[in-house]
Biopython code that builds the backbone (N, CA, C, O; Angstrom):
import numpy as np
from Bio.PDB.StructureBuilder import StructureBuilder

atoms = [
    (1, "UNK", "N", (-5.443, 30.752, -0.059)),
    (1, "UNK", "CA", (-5.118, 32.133, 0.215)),
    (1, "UNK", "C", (-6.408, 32.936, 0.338)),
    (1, "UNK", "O", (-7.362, 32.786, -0.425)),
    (2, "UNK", "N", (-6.368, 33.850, 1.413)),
    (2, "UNK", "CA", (-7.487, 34.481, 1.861)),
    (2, "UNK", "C", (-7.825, 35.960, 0.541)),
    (2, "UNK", "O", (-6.880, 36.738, 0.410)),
    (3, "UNK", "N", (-8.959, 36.211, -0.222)),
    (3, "UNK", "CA", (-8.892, 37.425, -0.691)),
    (3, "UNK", "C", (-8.113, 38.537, -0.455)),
    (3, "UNK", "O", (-8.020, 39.272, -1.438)),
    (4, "UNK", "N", (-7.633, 38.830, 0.348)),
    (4, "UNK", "CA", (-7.490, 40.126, 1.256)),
    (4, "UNK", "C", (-5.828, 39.804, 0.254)),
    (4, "UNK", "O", (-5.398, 40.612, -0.569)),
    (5, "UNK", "N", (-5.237, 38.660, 0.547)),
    (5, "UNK", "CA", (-4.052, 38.356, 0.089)),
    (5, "UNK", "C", (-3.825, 38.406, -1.068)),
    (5, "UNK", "O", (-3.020, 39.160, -1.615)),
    (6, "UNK", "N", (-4.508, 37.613, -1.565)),
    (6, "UNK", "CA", (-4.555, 37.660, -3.225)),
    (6, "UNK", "C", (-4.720, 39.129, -3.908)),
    (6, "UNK", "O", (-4.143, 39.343, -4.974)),
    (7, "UNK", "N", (-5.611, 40.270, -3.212)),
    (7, "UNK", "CA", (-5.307, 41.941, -3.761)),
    (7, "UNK", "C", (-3.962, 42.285, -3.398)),
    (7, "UNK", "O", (-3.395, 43.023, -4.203)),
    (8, "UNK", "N", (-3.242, 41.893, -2.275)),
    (8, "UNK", "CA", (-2.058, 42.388, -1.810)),
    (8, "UNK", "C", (-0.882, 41.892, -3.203)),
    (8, "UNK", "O", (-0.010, 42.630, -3.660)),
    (9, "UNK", "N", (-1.097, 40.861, -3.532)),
    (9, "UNK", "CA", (-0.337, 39.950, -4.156)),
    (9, "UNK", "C", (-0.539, 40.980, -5.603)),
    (9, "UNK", "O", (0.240, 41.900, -5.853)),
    (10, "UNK", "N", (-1.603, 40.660, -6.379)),
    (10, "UNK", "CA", (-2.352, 41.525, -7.170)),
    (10, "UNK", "C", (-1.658, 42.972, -7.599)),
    (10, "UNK", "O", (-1.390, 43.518, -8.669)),
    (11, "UNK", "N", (-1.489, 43.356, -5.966)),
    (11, "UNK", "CA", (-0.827, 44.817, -5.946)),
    (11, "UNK", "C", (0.407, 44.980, -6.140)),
    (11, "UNK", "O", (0.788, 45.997, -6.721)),
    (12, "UNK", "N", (1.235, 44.097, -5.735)),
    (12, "UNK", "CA", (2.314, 43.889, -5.481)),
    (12, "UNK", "C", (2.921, 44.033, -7.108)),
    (12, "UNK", "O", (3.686, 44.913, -7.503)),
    (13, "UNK", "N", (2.317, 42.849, -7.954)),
    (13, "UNK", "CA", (2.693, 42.206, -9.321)),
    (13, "UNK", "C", (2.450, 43.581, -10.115)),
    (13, "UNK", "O", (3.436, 44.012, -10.714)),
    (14, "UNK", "N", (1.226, 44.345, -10.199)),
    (14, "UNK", "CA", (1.350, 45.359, -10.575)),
    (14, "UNK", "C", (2.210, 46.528, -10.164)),
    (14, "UNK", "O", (2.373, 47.057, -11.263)),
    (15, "UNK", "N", (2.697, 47.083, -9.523)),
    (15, "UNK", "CA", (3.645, 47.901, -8.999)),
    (15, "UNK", "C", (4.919, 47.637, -9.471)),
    (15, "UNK", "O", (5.758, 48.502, -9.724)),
    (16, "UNK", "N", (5.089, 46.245, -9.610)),
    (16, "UNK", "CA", (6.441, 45.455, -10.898)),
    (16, "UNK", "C", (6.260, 45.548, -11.685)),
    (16, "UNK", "O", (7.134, 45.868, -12.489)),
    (17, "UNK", "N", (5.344, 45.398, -11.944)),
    (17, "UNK", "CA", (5.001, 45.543, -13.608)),
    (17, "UNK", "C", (5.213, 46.710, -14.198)),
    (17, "UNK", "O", (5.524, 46.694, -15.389)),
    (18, "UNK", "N", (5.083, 48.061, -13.449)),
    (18, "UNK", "CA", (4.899, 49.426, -13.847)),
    (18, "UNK", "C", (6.281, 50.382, -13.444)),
    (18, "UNK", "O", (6.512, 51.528, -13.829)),
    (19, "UNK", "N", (6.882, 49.758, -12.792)),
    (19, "UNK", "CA", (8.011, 50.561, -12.076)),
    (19, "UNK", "C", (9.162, 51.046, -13.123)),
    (19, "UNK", "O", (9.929, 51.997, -12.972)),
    (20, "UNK", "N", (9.065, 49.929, -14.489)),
    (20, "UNK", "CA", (10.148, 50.697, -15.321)),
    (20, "UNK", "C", (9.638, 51.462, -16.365)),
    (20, "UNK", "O", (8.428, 51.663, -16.258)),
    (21, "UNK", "N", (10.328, 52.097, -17.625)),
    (21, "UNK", "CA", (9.483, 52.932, -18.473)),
    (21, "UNK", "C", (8.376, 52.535, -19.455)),
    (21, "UNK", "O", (7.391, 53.156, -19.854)),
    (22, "UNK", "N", (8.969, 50.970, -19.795)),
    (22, "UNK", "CA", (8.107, 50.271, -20.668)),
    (22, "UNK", "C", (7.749, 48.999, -19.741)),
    (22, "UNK", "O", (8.570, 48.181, -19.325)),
    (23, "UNK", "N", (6.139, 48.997, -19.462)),
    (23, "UNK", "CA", (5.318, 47.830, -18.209)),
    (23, "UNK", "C", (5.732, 46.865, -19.032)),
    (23, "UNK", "O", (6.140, 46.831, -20.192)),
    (24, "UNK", "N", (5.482, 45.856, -17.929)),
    (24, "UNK", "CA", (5.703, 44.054, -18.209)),
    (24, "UNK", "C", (4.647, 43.574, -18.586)),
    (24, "UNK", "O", (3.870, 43.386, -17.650)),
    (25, "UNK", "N", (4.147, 43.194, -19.882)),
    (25, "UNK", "CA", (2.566, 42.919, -19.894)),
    (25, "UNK", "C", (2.688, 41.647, -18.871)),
    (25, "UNK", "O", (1.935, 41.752, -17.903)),
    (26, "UNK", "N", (3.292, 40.762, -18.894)),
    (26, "UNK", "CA", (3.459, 39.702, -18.268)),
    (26, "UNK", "C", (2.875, 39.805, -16.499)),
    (26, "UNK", "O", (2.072, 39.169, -15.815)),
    (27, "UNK", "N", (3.647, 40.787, -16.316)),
    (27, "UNK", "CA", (3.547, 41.307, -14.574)),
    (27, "UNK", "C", (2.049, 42.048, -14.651)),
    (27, "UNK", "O", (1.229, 41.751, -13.783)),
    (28, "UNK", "N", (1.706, 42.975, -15.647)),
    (28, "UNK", "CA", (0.326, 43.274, -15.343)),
    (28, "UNK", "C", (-0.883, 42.330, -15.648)),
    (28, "UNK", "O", (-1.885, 42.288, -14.935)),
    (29, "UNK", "N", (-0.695, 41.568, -16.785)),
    (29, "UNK", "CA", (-1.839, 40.573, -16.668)),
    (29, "UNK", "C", (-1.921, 39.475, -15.683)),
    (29, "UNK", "O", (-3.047, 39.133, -15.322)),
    (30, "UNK", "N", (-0.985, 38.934, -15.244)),
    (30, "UNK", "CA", (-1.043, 37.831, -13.499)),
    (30, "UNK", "C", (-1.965, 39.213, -12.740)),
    (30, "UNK", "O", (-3.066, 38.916, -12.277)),
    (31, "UNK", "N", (-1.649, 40.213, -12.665)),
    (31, "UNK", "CA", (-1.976, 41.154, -11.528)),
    (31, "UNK", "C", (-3.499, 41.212, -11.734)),
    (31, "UNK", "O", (-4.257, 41.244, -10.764)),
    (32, "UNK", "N", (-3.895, 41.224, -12.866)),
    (32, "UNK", "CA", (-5.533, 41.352, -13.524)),
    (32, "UNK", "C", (-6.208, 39.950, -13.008)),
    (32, "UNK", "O", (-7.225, 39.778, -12.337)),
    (33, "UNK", "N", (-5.205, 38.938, -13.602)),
    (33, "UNK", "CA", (-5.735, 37.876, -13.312)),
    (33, "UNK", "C", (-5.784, 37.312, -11.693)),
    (33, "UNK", "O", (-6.698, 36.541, -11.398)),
    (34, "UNK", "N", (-5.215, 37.538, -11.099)),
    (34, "UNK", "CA", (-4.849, 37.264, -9.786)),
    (34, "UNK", "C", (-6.198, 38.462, -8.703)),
    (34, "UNK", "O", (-6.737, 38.060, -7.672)),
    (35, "UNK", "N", (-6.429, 39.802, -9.288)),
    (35, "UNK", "CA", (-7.549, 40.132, -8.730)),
    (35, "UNK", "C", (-8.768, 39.662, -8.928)),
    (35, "UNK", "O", (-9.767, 39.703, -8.210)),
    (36, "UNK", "N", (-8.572, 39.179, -10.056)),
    (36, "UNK", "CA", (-10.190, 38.439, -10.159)),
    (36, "UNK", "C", (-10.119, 37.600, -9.179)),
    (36, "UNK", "O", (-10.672, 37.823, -8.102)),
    (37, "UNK", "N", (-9.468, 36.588, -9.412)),
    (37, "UNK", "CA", (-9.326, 35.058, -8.362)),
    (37, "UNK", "C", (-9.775, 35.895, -6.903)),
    (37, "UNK", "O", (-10.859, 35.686, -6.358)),
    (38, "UNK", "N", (-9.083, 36.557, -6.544)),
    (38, "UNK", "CA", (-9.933, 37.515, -4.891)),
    (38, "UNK", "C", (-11.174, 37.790, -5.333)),
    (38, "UNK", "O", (-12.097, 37.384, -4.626)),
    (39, "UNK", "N", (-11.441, 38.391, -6.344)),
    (39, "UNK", "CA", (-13.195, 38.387, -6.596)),
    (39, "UNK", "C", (-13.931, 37.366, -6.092)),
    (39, "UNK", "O", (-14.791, 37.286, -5.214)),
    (40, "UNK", "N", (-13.320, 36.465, -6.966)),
    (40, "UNK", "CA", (-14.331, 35.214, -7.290)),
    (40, "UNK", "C", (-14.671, 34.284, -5.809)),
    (40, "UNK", "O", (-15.699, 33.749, -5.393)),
    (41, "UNK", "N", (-13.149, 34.402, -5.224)),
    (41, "UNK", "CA", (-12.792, 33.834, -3.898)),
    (41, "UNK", "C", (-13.677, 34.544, -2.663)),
    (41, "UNK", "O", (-14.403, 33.862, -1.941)),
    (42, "UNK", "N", (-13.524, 36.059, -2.498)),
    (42, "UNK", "CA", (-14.670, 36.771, -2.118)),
    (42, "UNK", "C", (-16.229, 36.188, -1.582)),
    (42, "UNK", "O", (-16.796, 35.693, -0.609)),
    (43, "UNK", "N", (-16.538, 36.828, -3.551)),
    (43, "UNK", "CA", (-17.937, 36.035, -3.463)),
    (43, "UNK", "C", (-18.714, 34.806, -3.144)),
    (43, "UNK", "O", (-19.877, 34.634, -2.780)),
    (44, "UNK", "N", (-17.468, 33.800, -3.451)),
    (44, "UNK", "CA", (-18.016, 32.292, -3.004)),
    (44, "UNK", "C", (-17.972, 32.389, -1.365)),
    (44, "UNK", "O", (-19.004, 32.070, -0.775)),
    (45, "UNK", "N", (-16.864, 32.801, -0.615)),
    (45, "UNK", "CA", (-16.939, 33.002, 1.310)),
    (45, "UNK", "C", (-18.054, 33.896, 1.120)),
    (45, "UNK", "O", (-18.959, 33.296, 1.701)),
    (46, "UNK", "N", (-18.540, 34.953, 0.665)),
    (46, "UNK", "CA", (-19.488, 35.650, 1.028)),
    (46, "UNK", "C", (-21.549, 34.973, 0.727)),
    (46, "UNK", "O", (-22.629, 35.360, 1.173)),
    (47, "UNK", "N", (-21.231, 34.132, 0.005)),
    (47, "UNK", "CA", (-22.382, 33.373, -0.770)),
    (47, "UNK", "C", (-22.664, 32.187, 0.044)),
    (47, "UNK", "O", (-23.807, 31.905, 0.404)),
    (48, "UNK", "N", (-21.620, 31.486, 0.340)),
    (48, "UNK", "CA", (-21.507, 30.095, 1.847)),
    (48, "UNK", "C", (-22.024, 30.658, 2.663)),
    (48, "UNK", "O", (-23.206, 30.472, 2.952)),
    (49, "UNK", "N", (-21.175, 31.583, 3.305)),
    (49, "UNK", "CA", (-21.349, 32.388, 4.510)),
    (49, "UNK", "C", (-23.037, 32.546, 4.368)),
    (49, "UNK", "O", (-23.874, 32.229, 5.212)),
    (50, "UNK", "N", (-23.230, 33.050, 3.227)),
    (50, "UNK", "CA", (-25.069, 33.534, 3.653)),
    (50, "UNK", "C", (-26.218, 32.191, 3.755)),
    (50, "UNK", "O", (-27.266, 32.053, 4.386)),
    (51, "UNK", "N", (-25.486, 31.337, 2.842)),
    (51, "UNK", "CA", (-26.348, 30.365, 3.102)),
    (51, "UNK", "C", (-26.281, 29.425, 3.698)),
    (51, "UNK", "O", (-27.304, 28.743, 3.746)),
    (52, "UNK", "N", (-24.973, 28.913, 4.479)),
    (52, "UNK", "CA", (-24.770, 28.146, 5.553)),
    (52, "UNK", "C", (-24.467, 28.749, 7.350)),
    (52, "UNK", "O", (-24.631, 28.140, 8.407)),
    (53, "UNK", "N", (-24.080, 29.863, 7.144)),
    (53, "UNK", "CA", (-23.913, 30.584, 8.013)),
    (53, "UNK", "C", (-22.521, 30.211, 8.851)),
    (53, "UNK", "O", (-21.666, 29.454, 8.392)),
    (54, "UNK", "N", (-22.446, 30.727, 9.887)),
    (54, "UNK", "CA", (-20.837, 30.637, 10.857)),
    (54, "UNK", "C", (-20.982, 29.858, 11.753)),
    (54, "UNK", "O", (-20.939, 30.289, 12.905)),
    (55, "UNK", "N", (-21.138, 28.864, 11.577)),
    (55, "UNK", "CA", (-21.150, 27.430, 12.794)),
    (55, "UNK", "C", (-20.037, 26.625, 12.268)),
    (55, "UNK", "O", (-19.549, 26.663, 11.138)),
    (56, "UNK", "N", (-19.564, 25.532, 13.762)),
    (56, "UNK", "CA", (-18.703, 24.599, 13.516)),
    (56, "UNK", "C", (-19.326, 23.511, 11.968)),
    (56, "UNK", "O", (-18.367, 23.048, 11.350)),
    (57, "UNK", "N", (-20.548, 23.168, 11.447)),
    (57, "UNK", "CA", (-20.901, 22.817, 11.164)),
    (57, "UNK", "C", (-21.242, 22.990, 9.661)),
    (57, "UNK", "O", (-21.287, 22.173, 8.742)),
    (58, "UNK", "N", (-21.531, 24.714, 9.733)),
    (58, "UNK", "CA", (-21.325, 25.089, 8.730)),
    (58, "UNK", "C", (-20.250, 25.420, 7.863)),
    (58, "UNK", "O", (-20.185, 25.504, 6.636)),
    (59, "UNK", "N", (-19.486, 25.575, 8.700)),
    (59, "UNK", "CA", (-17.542, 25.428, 8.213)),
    (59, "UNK", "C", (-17.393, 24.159, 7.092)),
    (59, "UNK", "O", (-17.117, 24.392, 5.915)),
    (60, "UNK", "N", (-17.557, 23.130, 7.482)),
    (60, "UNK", "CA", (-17.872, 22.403, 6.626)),
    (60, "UNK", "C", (-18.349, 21.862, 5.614)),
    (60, "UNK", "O", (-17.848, 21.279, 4.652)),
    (61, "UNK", "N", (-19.853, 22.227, 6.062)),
    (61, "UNK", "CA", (-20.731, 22.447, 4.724)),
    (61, "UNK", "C", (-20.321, 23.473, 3.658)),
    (61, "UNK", "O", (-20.393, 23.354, 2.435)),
    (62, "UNK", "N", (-19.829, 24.616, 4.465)),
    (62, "UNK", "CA", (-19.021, 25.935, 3.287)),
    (62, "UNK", "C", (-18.278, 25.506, 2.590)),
    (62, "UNK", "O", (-18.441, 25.448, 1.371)),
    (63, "UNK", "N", (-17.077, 25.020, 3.330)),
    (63, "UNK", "CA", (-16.016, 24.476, 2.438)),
    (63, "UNK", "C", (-16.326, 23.023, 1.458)),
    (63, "UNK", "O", (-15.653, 22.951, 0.430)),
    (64, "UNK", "N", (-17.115, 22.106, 1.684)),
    (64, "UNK", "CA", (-17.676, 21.701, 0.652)),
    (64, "UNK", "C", (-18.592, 22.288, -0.484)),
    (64, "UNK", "O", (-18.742, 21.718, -1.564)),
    (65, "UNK", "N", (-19.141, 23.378, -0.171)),
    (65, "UNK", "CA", (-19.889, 24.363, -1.362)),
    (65, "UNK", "C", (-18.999, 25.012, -2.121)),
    (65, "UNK", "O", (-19.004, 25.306, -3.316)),
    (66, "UNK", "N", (-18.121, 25.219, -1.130)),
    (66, "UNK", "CA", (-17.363, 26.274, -1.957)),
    (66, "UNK", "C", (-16.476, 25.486, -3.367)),
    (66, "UNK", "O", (-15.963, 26.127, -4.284)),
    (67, "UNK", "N", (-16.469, 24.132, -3.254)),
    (67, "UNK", "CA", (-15.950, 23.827, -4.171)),
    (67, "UNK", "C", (-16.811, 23.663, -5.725)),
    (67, "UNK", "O", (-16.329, 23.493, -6.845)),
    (68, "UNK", "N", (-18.502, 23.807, -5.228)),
    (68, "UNK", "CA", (-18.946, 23.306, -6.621)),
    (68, "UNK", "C", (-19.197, 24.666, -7.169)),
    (68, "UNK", "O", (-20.080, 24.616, -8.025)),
    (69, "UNK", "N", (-18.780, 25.732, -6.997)),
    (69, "UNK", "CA", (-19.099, 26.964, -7.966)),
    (69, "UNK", "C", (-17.557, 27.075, -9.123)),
    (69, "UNK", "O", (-16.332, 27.155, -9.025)),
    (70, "UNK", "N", (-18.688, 27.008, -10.247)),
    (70, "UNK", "CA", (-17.842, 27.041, -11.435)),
    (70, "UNK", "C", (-17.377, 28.653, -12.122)),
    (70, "UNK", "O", (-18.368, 29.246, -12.546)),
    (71, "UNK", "N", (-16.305, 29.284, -12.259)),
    (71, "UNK", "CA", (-16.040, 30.583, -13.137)),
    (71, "UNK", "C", (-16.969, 30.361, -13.987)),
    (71, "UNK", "O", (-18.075, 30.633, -13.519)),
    (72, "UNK", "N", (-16.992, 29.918, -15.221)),
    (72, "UNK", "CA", (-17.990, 30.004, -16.251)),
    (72, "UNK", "C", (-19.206, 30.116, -15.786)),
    (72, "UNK", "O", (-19.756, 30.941, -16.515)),
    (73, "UNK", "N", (-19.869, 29.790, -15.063)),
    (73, "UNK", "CA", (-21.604, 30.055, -14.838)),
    (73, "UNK", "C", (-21.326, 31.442, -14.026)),
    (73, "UNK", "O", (-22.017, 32.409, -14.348)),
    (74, "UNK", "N", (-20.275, 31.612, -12.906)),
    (74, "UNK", "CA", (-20.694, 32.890, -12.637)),
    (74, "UNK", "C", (-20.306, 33.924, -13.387)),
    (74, "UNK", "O", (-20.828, 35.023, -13.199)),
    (75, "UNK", "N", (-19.189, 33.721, -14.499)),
    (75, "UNK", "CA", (-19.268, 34.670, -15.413)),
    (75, "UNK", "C", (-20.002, 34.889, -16.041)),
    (75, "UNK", "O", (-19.880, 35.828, -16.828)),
]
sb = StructureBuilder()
sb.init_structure("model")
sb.init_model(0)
sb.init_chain("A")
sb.init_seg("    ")
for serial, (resi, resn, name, xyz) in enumerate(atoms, 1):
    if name == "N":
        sb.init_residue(resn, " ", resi, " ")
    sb.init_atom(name, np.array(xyz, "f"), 0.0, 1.0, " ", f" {name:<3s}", serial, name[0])
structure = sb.get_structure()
C-alpha cells in the first residue's frame, strides 16, 4: 500500500473512532499506528528514490533496499 493510502486509511479509522461520545481507543490507536507505517513507508520510497534514483534498474535495486531498513534503527 502506497503512503498516500495508508493516511487515508489512518483517517478513515480515526473518524470511527471519534464519531460516538466515548472514542474507541482501539479505532484510535490502529489510526496512530497505521500513520506511522505511511511515515516510515514514505521515508524509505523517499531515501531509495535518492540513492538509487528512477530507472528501470533502479526499481529494483529500490525495492530490494527497501526491504533492509529496520523501525528500530530508524527510530
Amino acid at each position: 500500500m502506497k503512503p498516500e493510502q495508508l493516511l487515508s486509511v489512518a483517517e478513515t479509522l480515526f473518524i470511527e473512532g471519534t464519531t460516538s461520545k466515548r472514542p474507541r481507543q482501539a479505532y484510535l490507536r490502529r489510526s496512530i499506528s497505521t500513520a506511522y507505517y505511511a511515515l516510515f513507508h514514505a521515508l524509505i520510497q523517499r531515501a531509495t528514490l535518492e540513492l538509487f534514483g528512477k530507472t528501470p534498474s533502479g526499481n529494483t535495486v529500490r525495492r530490494i533496499a527497501s526491504r533492509t531498513f529496520d523501525h528500530k534503527a530508524i527510530k
